[in-house]
C-alpha positions as CSV (number, residue, x, y, z in Angstrom):
1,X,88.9,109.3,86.9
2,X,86.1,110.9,89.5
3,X,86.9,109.7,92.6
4,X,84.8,110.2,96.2
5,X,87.0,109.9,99.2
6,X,85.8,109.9,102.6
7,X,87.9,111.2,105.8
8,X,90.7,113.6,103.6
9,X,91.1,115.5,106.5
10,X,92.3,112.2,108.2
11,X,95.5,110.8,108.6
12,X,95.0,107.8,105.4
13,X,92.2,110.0,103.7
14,X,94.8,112.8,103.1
15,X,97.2,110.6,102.3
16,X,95.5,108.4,99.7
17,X,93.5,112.0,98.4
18,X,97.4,113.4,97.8
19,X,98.6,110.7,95.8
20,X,95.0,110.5,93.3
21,X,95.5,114.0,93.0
22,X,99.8,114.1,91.8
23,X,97.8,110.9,90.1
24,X,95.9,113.5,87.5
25,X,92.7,112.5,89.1
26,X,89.7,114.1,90.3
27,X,88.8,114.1,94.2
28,X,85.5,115.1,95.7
29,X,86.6,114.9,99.3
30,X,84.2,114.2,102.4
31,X,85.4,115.0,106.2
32,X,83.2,115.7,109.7
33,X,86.6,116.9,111.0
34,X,85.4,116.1,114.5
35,X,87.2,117.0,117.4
36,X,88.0,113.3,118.2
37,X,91.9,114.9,118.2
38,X,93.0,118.3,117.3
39,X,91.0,119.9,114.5
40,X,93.5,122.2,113.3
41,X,95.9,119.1,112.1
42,X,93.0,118.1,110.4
43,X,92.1,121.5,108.9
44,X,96.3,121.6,107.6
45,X,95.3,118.4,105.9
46,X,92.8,120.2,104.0
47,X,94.5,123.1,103.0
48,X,97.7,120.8,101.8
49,X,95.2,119.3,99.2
50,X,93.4,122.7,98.4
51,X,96.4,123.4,96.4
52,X,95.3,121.1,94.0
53,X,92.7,122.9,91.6
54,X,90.9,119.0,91.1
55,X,90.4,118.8,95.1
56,X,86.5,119.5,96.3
57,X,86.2,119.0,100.1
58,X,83.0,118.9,101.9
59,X,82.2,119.4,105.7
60,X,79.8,116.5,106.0
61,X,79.1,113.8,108.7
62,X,78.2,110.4,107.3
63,X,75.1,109.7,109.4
64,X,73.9,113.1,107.4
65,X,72.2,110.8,105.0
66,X,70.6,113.5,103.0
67,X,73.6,115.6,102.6
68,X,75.6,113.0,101.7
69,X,73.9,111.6,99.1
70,X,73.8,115.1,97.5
71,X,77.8,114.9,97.3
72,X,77.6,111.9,95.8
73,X,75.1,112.2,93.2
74,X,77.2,116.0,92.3
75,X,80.7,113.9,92.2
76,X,79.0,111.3,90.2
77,X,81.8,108.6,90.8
78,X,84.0,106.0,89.3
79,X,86.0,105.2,92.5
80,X,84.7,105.3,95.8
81,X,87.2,105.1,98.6
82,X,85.9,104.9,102.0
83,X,88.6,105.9,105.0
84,X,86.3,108.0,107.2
85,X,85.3,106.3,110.5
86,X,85.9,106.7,113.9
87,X,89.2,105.1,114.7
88,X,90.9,104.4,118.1
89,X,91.0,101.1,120.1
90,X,91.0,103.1,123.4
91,X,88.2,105.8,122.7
92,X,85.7,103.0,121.8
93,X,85.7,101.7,126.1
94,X,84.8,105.9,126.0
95,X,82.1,106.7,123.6
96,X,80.7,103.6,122.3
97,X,78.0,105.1,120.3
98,X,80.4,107.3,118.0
99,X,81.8,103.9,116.4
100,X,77.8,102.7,115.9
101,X,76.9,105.9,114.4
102,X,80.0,106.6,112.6
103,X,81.7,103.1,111.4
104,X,78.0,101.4,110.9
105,X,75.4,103.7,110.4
106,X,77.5,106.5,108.2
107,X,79.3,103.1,106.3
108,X,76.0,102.0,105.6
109,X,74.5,105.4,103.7
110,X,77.8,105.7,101.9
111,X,77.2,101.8,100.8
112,X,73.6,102.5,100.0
113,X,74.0,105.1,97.5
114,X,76.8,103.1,95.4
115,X,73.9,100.8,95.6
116,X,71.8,103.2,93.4
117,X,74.4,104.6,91.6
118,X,77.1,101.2,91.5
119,X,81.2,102.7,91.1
120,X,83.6,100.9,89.0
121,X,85.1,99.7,92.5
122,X,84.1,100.6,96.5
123,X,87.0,100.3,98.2
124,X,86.4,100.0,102.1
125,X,89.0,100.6,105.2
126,X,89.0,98.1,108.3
127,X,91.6,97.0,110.6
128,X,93.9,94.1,112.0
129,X,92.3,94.3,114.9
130,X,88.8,92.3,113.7
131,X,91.3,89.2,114.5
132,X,90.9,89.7,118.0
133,X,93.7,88.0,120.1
134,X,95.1,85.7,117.8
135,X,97.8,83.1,118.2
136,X,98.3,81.7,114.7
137,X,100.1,84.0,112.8
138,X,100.8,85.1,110.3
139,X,97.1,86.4,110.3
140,X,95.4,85.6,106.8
141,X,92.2,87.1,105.1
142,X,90.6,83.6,105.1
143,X,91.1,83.2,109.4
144,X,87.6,83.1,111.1
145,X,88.2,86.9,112.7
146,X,85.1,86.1,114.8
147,X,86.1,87.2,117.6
148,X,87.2,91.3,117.5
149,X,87.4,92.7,121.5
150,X,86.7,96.0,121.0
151,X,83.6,97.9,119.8
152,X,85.7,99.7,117.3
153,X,87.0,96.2,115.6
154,X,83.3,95.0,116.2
155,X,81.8,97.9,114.2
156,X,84.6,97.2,111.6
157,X,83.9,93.8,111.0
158,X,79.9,94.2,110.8
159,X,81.1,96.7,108.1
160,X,82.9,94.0,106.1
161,X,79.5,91.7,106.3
162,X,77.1,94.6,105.4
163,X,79.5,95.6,102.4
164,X,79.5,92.2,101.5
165,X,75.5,91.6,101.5
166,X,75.4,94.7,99.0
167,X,78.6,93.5,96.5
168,X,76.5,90.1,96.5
169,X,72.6,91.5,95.9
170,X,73.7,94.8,94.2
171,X,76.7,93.1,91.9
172,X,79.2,96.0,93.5
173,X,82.8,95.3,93.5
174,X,83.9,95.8,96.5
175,X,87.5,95.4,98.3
176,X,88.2,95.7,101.9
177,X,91.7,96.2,103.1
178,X,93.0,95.8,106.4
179,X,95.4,97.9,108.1
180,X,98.2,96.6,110.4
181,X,99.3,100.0,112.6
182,X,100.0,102.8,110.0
183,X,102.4,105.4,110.5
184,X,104.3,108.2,109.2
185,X,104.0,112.1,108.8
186,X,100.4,113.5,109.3
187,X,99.9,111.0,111.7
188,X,97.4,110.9,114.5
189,X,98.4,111.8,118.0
190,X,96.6,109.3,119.2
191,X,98.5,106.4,118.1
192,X,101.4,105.5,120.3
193,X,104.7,106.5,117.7
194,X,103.3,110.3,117.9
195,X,102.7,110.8,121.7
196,X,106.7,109.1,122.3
197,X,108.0,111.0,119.8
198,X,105.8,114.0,121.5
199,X,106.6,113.5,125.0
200,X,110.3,112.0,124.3
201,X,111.1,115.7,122.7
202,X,109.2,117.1,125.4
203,X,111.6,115.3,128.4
204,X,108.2,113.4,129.8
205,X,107.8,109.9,130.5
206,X,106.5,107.6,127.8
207,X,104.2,104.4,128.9
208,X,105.1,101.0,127.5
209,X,102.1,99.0,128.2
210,X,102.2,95.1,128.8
211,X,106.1,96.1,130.2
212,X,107.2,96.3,126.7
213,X,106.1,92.3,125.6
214,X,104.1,93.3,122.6
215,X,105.2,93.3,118.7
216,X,103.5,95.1,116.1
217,X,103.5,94.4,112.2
218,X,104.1,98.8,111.4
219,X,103.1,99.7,107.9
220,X,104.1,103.0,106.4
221,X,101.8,105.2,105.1
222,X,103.6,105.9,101.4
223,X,103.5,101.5,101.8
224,X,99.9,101.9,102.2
225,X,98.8,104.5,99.5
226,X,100.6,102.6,96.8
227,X,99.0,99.1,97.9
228,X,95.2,101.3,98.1
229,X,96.1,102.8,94.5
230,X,97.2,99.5,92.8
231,X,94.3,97.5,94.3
232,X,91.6,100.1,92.9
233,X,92.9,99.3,89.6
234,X,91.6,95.7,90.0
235,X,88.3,95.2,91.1
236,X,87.2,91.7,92.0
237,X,84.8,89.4,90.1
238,X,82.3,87.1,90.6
239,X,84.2,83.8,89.6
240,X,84.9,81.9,92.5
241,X,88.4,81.2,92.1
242,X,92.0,81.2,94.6
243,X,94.9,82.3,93.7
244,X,96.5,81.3,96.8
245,X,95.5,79.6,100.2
246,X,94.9,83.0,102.2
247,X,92.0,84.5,98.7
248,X,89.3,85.8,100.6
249,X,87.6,86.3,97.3
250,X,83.8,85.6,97.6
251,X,82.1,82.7,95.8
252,X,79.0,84.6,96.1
253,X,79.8,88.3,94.9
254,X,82.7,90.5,93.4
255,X,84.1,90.8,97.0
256,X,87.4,90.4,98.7
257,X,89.2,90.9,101.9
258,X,92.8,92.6,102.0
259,X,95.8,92.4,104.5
260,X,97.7,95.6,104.2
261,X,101.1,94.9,106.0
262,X,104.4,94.1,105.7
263,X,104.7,90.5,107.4
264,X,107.9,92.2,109.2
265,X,106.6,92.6,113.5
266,X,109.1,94.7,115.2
267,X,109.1,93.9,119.1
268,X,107.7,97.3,121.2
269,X,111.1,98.1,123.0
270,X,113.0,97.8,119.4
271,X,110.7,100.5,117.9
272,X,110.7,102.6,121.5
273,X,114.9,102.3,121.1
274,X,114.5,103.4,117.0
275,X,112.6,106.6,118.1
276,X,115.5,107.1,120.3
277,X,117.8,106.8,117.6
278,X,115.6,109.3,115.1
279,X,115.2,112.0,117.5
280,X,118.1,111.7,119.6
281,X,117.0,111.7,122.9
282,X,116.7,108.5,125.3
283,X,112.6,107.9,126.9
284,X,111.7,108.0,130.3
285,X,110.2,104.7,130.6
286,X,107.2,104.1,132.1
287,X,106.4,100.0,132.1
288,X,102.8,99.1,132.6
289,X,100.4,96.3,132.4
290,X,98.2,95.8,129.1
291,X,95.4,98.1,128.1
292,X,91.7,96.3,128.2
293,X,90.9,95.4,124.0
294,X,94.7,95.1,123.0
295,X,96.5,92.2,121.8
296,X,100.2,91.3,122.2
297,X,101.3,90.8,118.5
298,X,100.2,91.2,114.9
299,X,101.5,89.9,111.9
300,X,100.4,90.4,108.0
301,X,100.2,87.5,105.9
302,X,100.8,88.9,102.3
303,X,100.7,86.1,99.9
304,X,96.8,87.5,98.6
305,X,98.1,91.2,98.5
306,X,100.7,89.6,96.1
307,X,99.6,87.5,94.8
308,X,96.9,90.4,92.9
309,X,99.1,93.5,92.6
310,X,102.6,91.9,92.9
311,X,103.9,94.5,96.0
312,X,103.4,94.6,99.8
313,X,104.6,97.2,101.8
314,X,108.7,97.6,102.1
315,X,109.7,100.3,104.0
316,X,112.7,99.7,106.4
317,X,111.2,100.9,110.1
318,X,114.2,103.3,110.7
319,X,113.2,105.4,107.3
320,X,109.5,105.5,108.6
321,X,110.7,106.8,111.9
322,X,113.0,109.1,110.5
323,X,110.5,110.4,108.2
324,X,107.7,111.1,110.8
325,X,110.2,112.5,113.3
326,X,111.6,115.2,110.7
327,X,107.8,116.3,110.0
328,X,107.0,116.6,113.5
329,X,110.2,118.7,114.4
330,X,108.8,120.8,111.0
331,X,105.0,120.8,111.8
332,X,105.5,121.8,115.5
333,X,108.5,123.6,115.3
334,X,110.0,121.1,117.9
């Protein structure tokens, strides 16, 4: 199949564009490659998928309407997966309008032109964190998620209810799946795993924020990929019926809401102590108190993600770990 992937130059994007490629498929790949965090990772992305004859990368920014739709009319379609935005919890109290004019305004032109030109399936990336602080877990499709605390979950969730105004007038089907803290090799340096494996090699102190009382449901990226891949083979429908409880599928279009987790939370100081283990060396610890925008625990439910595609992500933490830390040592010859 044709498929348009947004963000391969990005930690998922590259991911998910790797696998459709081993796949037998065609990619048409879109990426700003901003310097949000080092362009050169992103640019090693890129040139991993370049040895695929069936990869076609564009430099493009979303909000570049014009350009945009040019790809997209040249790619001509069948799957549209959407992973570019601006990501980071902490960034968003930084740059606000980057996650308007990136997670809104570029989703929206991408959302548009499947609008004039409808895929066989649009499938869309958001995040755990549109359920805000939540107590009742684990944390189902069908919970409220009305209140996100950061711009960056805020700009997610108005994504969800944009893409769902189009699946319903336009008849696109259209799946969102949300993410519960991804990791593994290629990973961003922004996300906690890669700066303590990063300053645990390097003999600096790590920061544990909330004094280590947080627990977070980790997905692996291979986990991820497979769940993306299995879901784009079964595009929702406009029928109005649950499988189980937690089916976010919409009465009023071919629309549905995904958890992408493994319902397993691992408690911060037990993953801190498994990095320990995969790279050998013990952390300087630096306890702290919580970071404005984050919450103390996530957790998946999976029954919906089953209950369609029969899998839900599996992988033991201390494989993932081990995993990321042998890339790193191999990436930055550390």
């Amino acid at each position: 199949m044709r498929c348009l992937v947004t963000g391969t130059a990005g930690f998922v994007g590259f991911h998910l564009a790797r696998r459709l490629l081993e796949l037998g498929h065609q990619v048409t790949g879109i990426d700003g490659i901003t310097a949000y965090y080092d362009p050169t990772l992103k640019q090693a992305r890129h040139a991993e998928l370049a040895h695929f004859g069936s990869f076609r990368p564009h430099l493009c920014m979303l909000e570049e309407a014009g350009r945009l739709g040019a790809i997209y009319e040249q790619a001509a379609p069948d799957l549209v997966l959407h992973l570019a935005a601006q990501a980071g919890v902490r960034y968003s109290l930084e740059n606000p309008r980057a996650y308007i004019e990136s997670n809104v305004v570029g989703s929206f032109n991408l959302i548009e032109l499947c609008r004039r030109s409808r895929p066989r399936h649009l499938l869309i990336a958001s995040t755990s964190s549109v359920y805000g602080d939540s107590s009742d877990f684990p944390l189902s499709e069908t919970d409220p998620a009305n209140h996100p605390l950061t711009l960056y979950a805020a700009s997610k969730k108005a994504v969800e209810a944009i893409a769902h105004s189009y699946a319903h007038l336009w008849d696109i089907p259209t799946t969102l799946f949300r993410f519960f803290t991804v990791y593994g090799p290629w990973g961003r340096p922004d996300m906690a795993y890669f700066k303590f494996v990063e300053r645990i090699l390097a003999g600096h102190p790590i920061d544990i924020y909330n004094h280590g009382r947080m627990e977070r449901d980790f997905t692996y990226i291979d986990d991820l990929v497979e769940a993306i891949v299995r879901l784009s083979d079964v595009p929702p429908i406009r029928d109005g019926r649950k499988t189980v409880p937690s089916d976010s599928s919409s009465p009023a279009a071919p629309y549905r809401i995904v958890n992408i987790g493994g319902r397993q939370p691992v408690k911060l100081l037990d993953f801190v102590a498994e990095i320990e283990r995969a790279t050998g060396k013990k952390a300087i610890r630096n306890y702290m108190d919580m970071q404005p925008g984050d919450v103390q625990r996530t957790e998946a439910s999976t029954d919906f993600i089953e209950a369609l595609i029969g899998y839900r992500p599996t992988t033991p933490l201390p494989v993932g770990i081990a995993e990321f830390v042998r890339w790193y040592r191999d990436y930055y010859r550390a």
